[in-house]
C-alpha positions as CSV (number, residue, x, y, z in Angstrom):
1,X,-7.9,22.1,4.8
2,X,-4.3,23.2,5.4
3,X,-3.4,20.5,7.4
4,X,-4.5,17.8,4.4
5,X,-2.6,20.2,2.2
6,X,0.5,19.7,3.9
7,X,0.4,16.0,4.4
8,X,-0.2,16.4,0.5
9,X,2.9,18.3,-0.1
10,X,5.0,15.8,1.8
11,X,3.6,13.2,0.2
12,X,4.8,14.2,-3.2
13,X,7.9,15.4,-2.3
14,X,8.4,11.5,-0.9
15,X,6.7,10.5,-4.2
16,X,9.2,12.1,-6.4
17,X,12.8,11.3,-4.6
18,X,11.4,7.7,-5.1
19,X,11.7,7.7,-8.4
20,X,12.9,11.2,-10.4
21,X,16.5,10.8,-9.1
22,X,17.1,7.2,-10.9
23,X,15.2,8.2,-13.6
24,X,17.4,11.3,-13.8
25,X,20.9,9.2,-13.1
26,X,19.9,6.9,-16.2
27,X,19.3,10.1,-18.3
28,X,21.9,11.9,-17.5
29,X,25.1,9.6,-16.6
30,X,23.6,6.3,-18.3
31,X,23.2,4.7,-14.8
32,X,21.0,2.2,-15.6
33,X,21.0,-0.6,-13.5
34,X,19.3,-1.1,-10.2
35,X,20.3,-4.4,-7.4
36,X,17.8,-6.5,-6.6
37,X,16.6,-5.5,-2.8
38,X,17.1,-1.6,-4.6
39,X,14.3,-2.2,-7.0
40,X,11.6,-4.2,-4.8
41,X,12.3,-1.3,-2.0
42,X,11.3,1.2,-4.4
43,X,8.3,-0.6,-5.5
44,X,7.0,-0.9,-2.1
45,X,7.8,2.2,-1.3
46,X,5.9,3.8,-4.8
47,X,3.1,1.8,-4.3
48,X,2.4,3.2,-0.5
49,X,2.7,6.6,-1.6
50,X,0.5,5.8,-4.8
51,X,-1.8,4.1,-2.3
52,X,-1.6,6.6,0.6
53,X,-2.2,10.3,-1.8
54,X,-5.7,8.1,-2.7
55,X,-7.1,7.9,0.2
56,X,-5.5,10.9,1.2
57,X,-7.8,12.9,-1.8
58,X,-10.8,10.8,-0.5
59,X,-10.1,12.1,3.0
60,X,-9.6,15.9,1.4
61,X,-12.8,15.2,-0.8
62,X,-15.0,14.4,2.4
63,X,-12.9,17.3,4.2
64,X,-14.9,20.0,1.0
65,X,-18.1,18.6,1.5
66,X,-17.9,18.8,5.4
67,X,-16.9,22.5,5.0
68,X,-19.6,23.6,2.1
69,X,-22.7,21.6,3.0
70,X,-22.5,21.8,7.0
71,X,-20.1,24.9,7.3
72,X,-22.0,25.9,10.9
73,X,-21.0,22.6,11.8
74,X,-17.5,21.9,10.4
75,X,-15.3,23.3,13.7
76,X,-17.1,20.7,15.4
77,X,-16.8,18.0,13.3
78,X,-13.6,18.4,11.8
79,X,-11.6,18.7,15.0
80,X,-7.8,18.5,15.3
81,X,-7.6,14.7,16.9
82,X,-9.9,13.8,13.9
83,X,-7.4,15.5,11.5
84,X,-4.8,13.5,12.8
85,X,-6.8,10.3,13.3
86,X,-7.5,10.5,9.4
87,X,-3.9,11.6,8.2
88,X,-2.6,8.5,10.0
89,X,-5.1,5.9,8.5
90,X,-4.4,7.2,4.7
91,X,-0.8,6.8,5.8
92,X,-1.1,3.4,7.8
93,X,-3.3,2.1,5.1
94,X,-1.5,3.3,2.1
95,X,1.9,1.3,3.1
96,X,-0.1,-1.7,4.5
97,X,-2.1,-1.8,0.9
98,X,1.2,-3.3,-1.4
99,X,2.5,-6.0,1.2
100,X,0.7,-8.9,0.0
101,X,1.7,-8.0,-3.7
102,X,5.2,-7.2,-2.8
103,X,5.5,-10.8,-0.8
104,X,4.2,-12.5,-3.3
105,X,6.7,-10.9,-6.1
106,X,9.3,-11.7,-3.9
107,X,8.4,-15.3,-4.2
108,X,8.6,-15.4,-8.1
109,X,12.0,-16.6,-9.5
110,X,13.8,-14.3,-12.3
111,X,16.0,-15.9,-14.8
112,X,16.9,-13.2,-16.9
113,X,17.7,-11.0,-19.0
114,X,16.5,-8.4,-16.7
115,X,15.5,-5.9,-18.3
116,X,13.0,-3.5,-17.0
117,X,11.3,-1.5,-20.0
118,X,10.1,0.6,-17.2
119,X,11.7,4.2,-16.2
120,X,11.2,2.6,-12.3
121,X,10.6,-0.4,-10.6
122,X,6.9,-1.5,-11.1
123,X,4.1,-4.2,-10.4
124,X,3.4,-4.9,-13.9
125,X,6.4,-4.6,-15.8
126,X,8.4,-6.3,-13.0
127,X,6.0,-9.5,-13.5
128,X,7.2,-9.6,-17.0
129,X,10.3,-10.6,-16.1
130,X,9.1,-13.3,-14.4
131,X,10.3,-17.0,-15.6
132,X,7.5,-18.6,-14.0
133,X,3.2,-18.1,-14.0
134,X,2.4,-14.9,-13.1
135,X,-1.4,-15.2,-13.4
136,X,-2.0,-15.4,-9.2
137,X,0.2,-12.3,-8.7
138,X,-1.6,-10.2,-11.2
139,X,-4.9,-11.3,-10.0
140,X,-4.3,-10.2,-6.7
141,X,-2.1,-7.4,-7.7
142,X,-4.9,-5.7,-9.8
143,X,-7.9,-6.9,-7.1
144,X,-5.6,-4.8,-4.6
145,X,-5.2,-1.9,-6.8
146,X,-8.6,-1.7,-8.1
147,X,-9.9,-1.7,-4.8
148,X,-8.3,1.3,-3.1
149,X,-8.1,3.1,-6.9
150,X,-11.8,2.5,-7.1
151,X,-13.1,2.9,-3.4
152,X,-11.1,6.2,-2.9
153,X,-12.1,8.0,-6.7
154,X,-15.6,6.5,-5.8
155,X,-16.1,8.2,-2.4
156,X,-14.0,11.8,-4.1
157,X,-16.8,11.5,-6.6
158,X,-19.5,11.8,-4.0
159,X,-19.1,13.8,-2.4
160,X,-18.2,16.0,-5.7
161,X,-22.0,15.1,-6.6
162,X,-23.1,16.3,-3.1
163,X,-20.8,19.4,-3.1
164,X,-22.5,20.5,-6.4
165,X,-25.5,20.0,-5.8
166,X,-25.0,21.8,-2.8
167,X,-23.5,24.7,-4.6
168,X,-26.5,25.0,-7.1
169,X,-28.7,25.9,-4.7
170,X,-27.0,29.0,-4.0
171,X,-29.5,31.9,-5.0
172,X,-25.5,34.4,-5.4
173,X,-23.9,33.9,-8.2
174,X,-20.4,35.7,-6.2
175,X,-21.5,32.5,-3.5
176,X,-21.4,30.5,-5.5
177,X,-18.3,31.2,-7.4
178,X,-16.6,31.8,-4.4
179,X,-17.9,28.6,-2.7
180,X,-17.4,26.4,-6.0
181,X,-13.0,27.8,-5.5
182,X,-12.9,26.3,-2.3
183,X,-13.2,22.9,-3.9
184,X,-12.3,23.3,-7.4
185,X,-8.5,23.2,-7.5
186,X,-8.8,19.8,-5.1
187,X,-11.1,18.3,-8.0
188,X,-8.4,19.4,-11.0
189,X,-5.5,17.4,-8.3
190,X,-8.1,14.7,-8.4
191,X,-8.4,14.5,-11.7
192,X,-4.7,14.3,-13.3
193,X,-4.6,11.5,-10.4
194,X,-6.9,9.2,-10.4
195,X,-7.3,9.0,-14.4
196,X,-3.8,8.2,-15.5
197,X,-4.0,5.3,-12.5
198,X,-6.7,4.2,-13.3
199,X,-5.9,3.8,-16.7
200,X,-2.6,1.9,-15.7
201,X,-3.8,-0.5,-12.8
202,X,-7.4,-1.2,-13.2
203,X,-7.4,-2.7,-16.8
204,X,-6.5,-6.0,-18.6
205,X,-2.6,-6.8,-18.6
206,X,-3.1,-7.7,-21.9
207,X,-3.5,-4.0,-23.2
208,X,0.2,-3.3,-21.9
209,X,2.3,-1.4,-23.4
210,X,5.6,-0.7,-22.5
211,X,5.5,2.3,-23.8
212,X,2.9,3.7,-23.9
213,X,2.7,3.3,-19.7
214,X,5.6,5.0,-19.4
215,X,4.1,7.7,-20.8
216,X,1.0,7.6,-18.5
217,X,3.5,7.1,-15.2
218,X,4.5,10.3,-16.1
219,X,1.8,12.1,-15.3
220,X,1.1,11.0,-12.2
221,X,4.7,10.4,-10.9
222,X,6.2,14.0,-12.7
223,X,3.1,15.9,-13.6
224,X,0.7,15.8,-10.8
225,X,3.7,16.5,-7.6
226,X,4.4,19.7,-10.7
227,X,1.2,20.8,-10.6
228,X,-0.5,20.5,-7.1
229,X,1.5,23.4,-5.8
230,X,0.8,25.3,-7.9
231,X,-3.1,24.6,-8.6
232,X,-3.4,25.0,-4.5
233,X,-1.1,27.8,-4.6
234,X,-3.2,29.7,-7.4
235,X,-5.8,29.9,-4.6
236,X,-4.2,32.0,-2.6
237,X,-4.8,35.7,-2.9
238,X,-1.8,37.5,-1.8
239,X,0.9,34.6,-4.6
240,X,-2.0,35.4,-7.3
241,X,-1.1,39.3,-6.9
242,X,2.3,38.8,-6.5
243,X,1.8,36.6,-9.7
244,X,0.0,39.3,-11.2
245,X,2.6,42.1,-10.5
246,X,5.6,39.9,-12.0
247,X,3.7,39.5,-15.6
248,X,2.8,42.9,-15.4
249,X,6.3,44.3,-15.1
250,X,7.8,41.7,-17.6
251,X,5.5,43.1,-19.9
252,X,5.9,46.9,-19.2
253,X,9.7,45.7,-19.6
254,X,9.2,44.3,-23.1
255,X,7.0,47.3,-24.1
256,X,9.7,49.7,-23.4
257,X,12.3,47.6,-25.4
């Protein structure tokens, strides 16, 4: 499980430096303006990672239900060369997913004024700027996304539905508590993932809004790399006590002031 987790951490530390530092720049120092081959890199590069951490959770997903309904089993199934043979197609196949759209962006001529009412470099509002028909490139930009969105958030969900009903038939209630922790902080990561994406790529263009997608992007381009370390690291015993002991003292602290 480790092994996914760390691919996982890398992931979103790539996933952030693509876009938090201009983000940050045009917050901070009003550096708002990105060239040309600078703003289609970083849309390739986003749109790998994007692809890449879902079928990386799909991969995790099948990894749980491997480990709780065949644990006898899982040393020999999960072995280290099929650990690595996975980690490379979610990588492979998560920057092989965007070329198509990313060529045929690159086709598209852009007049001006261009304006990105985006806080990065994106499929949709990038197409907007567009002075030409855009209808082919959002047909097979959404086809593309809604593919690998769907396929990957399908297969998490089951074997979610597999994992719990393998978890119900647990006679322990300590089993199955214990058992249903193994999987439950992949399924919150899961969650604050796949919804907000889904929600932006796999749904009519013409519900955008500028705004209000900027505010979804920030959940799963800010919050989500925030919060998977410390959902998986809320797992583990001995940060949960040292966790513990660090609130406890703050408030013995505050009691004796």
């Amino acid at each position: 499980m480790y092994f996914f987790v760390g691919n996982l951490s890398f992931l979103d530390m790539s996933y952030t430096s693509v876009t938090i530092p201009k983000m940050l720049a045009k917050f901070l120092v009003n550096l708002d303006t990105i060239s040309y081959t600078s703003c289609f890199t970083q849309m390739y590069v986003f749109l790998s990672l994007a692809a890449t951490e879902c079928l990386l959770l799909s991969i995790m997903a099948y990894d749980r239900y491997i480990a709780i309904c065949s644990p006898l089993h899982y040393p020999t199934i999960m072995t280290r060369r099929l650990y690595a043979s996975l980690s490379a197609v979610a990588w492979s196949g998560g920057f092989a997913t965007p070329l198509t759209t990313i060529f045929l962006a690159l086709k598209l001529p852009f007049c001006g004024p261009n304006i990105i009412h985006h806080y990065y470099c994106d499929h949709p509002p990038l197409l907007q700027l567009a002075c030409a028909n855009t209808s082919f490139n959002v047909a097979v930009g959404s086809s593309i996304g809604a593919f690998v969105i769907l396929i990957s958030f399908t297969l998490v969900v089951i074997s979610y539905v597999r994992i719990i009903s393998a978890i119900l038939k647990i006679t322990s209630h300590d089993g199955r508590k214990k058992t249903f922790s193994t999987c439950a902080s992949h399924f919150a990561v899961v969650s604050i993932f796949f919804l907000p994406l889904i929600f932006m790529y796999v749904r009519p263009t013409a519900s955008y809004s500028s705004d209000v997608d900027s505010l979804v992007a920030m959940l799963y381009t800010v919050l989500t790399p925030l919060m998977n370390p410390i959902i998986y690291s809320l797992r583990n015993k001995d940060i949960k006590e040292a966790f513990q002991k660090k609130i406890s003292c703050k408030c013995g602290i505050s009691n004796t002031l």
